[in-house]
SERO-74975 format. One record per residue: z, y, x of N, C-alpha, C in turn. Coordinates in steps of 0.1 Angstrom, whole numbers, plus 5000, padded with zeros to 4 digits. Each point is the difference from the previous one (the first is absolute). Layout:
N
ZYXZYXZYX/...
***
This chain:
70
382337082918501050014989500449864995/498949894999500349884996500849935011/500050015014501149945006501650094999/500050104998501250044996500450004989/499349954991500649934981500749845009/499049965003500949865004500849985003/500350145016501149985007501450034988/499750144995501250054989500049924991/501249944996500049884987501150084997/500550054988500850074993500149914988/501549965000500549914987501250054996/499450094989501050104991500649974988/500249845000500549914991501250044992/501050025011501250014993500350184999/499450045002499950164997499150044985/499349914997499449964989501149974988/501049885004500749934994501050104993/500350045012501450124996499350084990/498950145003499850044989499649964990/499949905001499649914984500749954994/501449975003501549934997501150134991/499550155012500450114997499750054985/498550005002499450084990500349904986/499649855003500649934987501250034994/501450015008500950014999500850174994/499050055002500350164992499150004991/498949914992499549964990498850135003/499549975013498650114997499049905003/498650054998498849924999499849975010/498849885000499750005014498950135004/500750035015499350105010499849965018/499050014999499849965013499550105013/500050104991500050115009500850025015/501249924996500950025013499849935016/499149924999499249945012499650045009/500249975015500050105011498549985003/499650184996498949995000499049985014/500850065010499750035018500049805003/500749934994499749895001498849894997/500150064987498649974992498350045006/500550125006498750085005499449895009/501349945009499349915020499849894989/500249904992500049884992500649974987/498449944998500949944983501249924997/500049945011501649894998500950064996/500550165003500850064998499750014984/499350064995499950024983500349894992/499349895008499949894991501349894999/500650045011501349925005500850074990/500250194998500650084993500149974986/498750004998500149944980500449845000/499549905005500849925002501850004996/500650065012501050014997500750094987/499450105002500250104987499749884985/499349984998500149904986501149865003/500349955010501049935000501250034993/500450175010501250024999500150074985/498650044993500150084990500549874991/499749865000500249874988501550055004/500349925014501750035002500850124992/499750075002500450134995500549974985/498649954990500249994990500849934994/499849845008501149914997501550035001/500650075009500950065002500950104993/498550084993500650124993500449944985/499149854996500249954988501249914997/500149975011501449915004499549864998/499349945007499049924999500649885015/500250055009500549965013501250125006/501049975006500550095006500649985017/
***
């Protein structure tokens, strides 16, 4: 199992990003539930790459929805 964590590197960055940009942007909390979980299962990089992105896109979101940057 530990050689096939290595081989799968899953970087769910910008799929993180998006729901986090989304969810800011309709002014819901953060949720992270939406993370592919079958991803997560073969490697962490996938989760961790996911929240990663997801709090990025969640600041973006905000800045946006405040009119902060556009």
């Amino acid at each position: 199992m530990v050689i096939f964590q290595r081989i799968m590197n899953f970087n769910c960055y910008q799929e993180g990003y998006e729901h986090g940009l989304n969810h800011a942007m309709r002014g819901k909390s953060k949720d992270y539930t939406g993370f592919p979980k079958l991803k997560a299962f073969v490697t962490n990089d996938a989760y961790d790459s996911y929240v990663d992105g997801y709090n990025q896109g969640y600041r973006d979101g905000l800045a946006k929805r405040s009119g902060v940057y556009k």
